[in-house]
ZAMARGU-4260 file (C-alpha; in steps of 0.2 Angstrom, whole numbers, plus 5000, padded with zeros to 4 digits):
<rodrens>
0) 5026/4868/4501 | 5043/4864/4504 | 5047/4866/4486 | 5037/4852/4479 | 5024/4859/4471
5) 5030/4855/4455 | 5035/4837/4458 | 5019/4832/4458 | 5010/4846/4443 | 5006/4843/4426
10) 5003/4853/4410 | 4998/4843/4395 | 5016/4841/4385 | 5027/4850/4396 | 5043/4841/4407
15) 5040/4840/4428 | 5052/4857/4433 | 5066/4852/4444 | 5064/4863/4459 | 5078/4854/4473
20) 5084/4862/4488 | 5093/4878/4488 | 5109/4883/4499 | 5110/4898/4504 | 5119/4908/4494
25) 5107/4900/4480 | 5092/4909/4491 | 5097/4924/4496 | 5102/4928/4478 | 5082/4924/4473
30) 5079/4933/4486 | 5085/4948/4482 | 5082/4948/4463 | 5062/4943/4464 | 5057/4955/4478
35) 5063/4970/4467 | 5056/4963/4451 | 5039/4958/4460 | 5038/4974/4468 | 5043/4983/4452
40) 5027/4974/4444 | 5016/4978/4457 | 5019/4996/4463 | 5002/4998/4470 | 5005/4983/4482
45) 5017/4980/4496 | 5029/4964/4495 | 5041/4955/4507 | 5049/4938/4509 | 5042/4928/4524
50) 5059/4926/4537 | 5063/4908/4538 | 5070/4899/4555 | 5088/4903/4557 | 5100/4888/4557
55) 5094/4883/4540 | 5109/4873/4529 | 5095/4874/4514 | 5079/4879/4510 | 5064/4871/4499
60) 5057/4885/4491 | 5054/4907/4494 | 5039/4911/4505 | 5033/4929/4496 | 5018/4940/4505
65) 5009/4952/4493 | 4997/4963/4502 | 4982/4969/4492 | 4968/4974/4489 | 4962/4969/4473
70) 4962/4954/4462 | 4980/4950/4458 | 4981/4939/4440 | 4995/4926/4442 | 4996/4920/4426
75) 5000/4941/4422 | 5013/4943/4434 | 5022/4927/4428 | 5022/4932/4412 | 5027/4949/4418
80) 5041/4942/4426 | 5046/4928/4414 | 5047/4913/4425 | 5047/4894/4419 | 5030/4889/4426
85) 5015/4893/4437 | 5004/4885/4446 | 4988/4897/4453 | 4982/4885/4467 | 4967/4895/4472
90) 4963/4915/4471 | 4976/4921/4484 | 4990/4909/4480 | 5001/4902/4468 | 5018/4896/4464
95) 5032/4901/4453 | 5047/4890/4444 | 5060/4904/4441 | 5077/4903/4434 | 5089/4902/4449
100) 5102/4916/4444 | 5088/4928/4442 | 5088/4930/4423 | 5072/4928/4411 | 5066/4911/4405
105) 5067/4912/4388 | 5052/4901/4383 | 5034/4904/4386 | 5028/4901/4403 | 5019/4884/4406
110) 5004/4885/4415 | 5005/4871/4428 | 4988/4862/4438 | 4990/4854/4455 | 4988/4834/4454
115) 4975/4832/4468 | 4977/4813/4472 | 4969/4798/4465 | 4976/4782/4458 | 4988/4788/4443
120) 4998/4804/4445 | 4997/4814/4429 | 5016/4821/4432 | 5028/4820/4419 | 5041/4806/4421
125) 5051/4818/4411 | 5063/4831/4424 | 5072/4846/4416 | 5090/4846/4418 | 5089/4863/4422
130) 5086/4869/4440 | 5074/4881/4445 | 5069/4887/4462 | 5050/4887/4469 | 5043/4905/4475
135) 5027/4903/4485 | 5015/4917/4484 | 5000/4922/4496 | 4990/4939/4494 | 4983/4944/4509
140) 4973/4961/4510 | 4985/4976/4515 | 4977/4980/4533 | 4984/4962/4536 | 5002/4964/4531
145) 5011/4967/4545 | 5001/4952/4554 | 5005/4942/4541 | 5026/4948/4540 | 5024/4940/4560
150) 5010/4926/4559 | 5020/4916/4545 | 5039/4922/4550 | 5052/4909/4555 | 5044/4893/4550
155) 5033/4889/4566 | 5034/4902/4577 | 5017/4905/4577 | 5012/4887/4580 | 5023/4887/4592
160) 5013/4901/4602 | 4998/4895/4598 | 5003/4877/4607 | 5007/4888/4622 | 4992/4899/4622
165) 4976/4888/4616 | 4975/4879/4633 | 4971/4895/4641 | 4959/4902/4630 | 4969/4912/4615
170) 4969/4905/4597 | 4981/4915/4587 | 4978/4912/4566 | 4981/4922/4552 | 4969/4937/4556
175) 4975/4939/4571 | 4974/4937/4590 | 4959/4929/4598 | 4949/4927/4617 | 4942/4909/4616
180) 4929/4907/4630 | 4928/4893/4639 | 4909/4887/4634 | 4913/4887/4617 | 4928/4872/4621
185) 4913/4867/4630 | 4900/4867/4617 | 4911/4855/4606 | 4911/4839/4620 | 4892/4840/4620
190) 4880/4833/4611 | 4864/4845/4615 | 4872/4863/4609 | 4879/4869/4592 | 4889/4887/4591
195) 4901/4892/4578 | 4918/4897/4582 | 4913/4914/4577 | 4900/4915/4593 | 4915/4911/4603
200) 4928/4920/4598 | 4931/4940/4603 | 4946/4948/4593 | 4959/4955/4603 | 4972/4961/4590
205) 4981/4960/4574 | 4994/4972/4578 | 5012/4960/4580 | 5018/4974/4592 | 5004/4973/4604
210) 5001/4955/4602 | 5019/4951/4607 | 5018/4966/4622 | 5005/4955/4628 | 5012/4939/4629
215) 5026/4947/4641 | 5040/4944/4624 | 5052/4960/4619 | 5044/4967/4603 | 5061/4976/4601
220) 5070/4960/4602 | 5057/4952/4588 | 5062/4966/4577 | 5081/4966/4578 | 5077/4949/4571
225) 5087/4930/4578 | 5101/4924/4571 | 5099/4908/4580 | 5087/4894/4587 | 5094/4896/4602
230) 5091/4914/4602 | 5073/4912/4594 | 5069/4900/4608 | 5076/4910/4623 | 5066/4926/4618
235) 5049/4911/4615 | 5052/4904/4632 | 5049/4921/4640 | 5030/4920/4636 | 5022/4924/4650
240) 5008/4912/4645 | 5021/4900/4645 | 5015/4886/4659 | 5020/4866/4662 | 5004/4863/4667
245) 4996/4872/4653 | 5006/4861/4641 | 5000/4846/4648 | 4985/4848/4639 | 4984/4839/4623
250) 4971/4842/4608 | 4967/4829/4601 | 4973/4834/4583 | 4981/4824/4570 | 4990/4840/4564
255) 4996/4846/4580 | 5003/4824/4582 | 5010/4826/4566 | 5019/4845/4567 | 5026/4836/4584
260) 5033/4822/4574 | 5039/4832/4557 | 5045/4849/4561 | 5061/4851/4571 | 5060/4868/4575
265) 5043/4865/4583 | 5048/4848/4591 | 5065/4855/4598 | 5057/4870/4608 | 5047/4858/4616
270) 5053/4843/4617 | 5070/4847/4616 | 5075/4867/4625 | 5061/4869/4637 | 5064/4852/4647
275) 5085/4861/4646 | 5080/4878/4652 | 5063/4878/4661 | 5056/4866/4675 | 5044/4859/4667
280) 5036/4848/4680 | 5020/4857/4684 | 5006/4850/4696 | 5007/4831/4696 | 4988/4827/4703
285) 4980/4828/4687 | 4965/4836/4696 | 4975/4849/4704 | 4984/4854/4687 | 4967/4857/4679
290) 4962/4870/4693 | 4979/4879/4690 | 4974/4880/4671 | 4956/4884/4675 | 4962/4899/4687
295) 4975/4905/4674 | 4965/4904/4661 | 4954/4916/4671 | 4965/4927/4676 | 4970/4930/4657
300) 4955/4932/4651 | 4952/4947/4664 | 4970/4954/4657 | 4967/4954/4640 | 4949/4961/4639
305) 4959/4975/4649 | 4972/4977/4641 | 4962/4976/4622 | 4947/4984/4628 | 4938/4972/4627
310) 4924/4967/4639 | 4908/4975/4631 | 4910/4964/4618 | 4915/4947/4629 | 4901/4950/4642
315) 4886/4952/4626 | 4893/4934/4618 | 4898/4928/4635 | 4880/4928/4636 | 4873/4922/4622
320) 4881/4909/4620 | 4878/4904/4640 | 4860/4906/4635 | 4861/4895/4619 | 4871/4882/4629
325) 4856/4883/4642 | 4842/4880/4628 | 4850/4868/4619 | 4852/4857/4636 | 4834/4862/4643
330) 4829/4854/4623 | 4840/4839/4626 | 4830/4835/4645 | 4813/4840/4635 | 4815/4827/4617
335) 4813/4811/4631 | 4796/4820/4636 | 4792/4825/4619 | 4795/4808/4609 | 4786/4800/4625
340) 4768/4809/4623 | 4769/4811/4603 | 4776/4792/4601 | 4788/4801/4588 | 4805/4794/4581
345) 4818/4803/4583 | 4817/4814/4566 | 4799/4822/4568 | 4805/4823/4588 | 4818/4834/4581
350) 4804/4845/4572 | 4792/4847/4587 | 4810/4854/4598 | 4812/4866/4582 | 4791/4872/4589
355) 4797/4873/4607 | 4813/4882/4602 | 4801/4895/4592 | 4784/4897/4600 | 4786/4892/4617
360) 4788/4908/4629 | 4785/4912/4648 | 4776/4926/4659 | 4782/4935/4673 | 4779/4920/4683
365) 4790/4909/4674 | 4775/4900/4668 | 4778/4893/4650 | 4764/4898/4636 | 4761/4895/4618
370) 4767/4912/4608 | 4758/4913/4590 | 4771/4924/4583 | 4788/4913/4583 | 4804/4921/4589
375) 4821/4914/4584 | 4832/4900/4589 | 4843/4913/4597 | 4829/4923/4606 | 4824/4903/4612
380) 4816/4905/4631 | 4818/4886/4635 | 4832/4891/4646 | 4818/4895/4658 | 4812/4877/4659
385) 4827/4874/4669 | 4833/4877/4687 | 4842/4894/4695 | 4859/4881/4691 | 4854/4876/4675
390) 4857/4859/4681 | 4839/4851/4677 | 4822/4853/4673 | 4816/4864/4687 | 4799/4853/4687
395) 4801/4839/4676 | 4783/4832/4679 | 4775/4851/4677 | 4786/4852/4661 | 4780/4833/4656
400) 4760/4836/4659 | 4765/4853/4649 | 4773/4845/4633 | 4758/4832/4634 | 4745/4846/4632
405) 4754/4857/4619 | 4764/4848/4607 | 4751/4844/4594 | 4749/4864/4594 | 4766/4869/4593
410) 4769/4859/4579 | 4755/4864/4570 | 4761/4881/4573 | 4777/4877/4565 | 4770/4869/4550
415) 4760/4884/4547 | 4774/4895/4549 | 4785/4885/4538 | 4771/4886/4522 | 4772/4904/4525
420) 4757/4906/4538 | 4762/4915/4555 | 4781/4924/4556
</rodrens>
């Protein structure tokens, strides 16, 4: 939070806590004192302080990981610990005002709430004299800890590898390495299919050491830690995922315009080293760049469902979601039909669909039939309304005579079905 979590807190009665900026000897001395003392309170739990950017002249606040995995009571530890104030901002985070030379606070501990907006800020207008500094804490379970030591280390690394990966199919977050297909970027520019990220996402890894192995960097080189930007972007810039044309994709994501425009370290890799140190020219036919992307994005994907062992797993959601693409668009070619013969509005169009999703099936022939017992969206057969390509209805004027001769039914089925008729 940058060390303003208490800038803008309140607790009825109690002075705003000072929290400014700390040099570093000033963090390095919290440092040291509140991970023995936090991990001196929690012996069943495993502790570290997330590693900041290097080059830092200050720093807003101390970024602490507590891996476990049981409830941990905020309020407890800082009274355990004596600190100033707290602020529990949701079950697995929180902040702490503690004394800056490491010594207990005196007074009770003030229990602080997180002023959420709106038009009068409930903060004190009253600042201690007395500094403190801000230790922000995040519990994370302990199969995640070392992910979570990599994911959130020096500032924006991860954001930064994510920027280079996402345009060829990999979202890294904070459970881990992930194989995007294709059809589920897809699925979100259309209006005819709906799949959550979850049906489009295999899981590759959550172990920093592979991950890292994987993107062509020196997990060895991660370890021994950088001591600079310079040195932190050199070994980034290595990323074999790392490509101009790639990077010429843009998402259109307020946070990712905003990160450009507000974080330095993130801004000066790229807007700054890479132009220095890499050609960054890539294809410049717009058409041609997008079929270098496509194909590298291809030949990723094969590398890493070999590499992570993968491909079982890619080839059975590859295909359901190809199938859900396909019946949601064979739905989308079929509601003109359907609002035509039932002279329905849009709504109770939508309703007779939901029958065809459900009770429509086909034989051996391909020829569609009503099925009394209804099957799920997901087992949805109106795929085969279409052509071999998928491209259209593979006899709109069959598939019209048919809707005219069946919807009634279908939705009669459906009704019944929904009072609690036929499953």
């Amino acid at each position: 939070m940058g060390g303003h979590a208490f800038a803008r807190a309140y607790a009825p009665g109690a002075p705003t806590l000072n929290t400014p900026r700390m040099d570093p000897a000033e963090y390095h001395h919290v440092k040291d004192v509140y991970l023995q003392k936090i991990q001196f309170c929690l012996q069943d739990c495993k502790v570290a302080v997330m590693t900041e950017a290097p080059d830092k002249a200050s720093y807003g606040d101390l970024d602490i990981l507590i891996a476990c995995d049981r409830t941990i009571d905020f309020i407890d530890l800082a009274n355990s610990l004596r600190v100033a104030g707290v602020m529990c901002l949701s079950s697995k985070k929180a902040s702490l005002a503690v004394q800056k030379d490491g010594t207990a606070n005196l007074g009770p501990v003030t229990v602080y709430e997180q002023f959420l907006g709106g038009n009068q800020d409930t903060s004190s207008p009253t600042v201690t004299e007395e500094e403190y500094a801000q230790l922000d804490i995040e519990v994370v379970p302990l199969n995640l800890f070392e992910w979570h030591r990599f994911y959130s280390s020096y500032g924006d690394m991860a954001g930064m590898i994510g920027h280079i990966c996402h345009p060829l199919g990999f979202t890294i977050n904070d459970r881990g390495l992930w194989l995007r297909l294709k059809e589920l970027d897809f699925v979100k520019t259309v209006p005819y299919a709906a799949a959550a990220d979850r049906d489009g996402m295999v899981f590759m890894s959550s172990c920093p050491t592979r991950v890292i192995e994987f993107l062509g960097c020196r997990a060895d080189q991660y370890e021994a830690g950088f001591q600079s930007l310079e040195q932190l972007y050199e070994w980034l810039a290595k990323c074999e995922l790392l490509s101009p044309d790639a990077l010429k994709v843009r998402r259109d994501k307020a946070h990712e315009r905003v990160r450009e425009q507000t974080r330095s370290v993130y801004a000066g890799f790229f807007k700054d080293y890479l132009p220095r140190h890499r050609d960054m020219q890539g294809e410049t036919d717009a058409a041609k760049s997008a079929e270098v992307v496509a194909e590298l994005r291809e030949t990723w994907l094969q590398r890493a469902i070999l590499e992570f062992s993968k491909r079982e797993e890619y080839e059975s959601k590859h295909a359901t979601l190809v199938r859900a693409i396909n019946n949601g668009y064979a739905g989308h070619l079929l509601k003109p039909l359907v609002m035509e013969h039932s002279q329905k509005i849009d709504k109770h169009a939508n309703e007779i669909l939901r029958a065809f999703r459900r009770h429509v099936a086909f034989d051996t022939a391909n020829h569609p039939h009503i099925a009394h017992t209804a099957h799920s969206d997901e087992e949805s057969q109106l795929h085969k309304f279409l052509t071999d390509d998928h491209a259209a209805l593979r006899d709109a004027e069959a598939a019209s005579v048919w809707v005219q001769m069946n919807w009634e039914g279908l939705r009669g089925l459906e009704r019944q079905r929904g009072k609690g008729g036929s499953q």
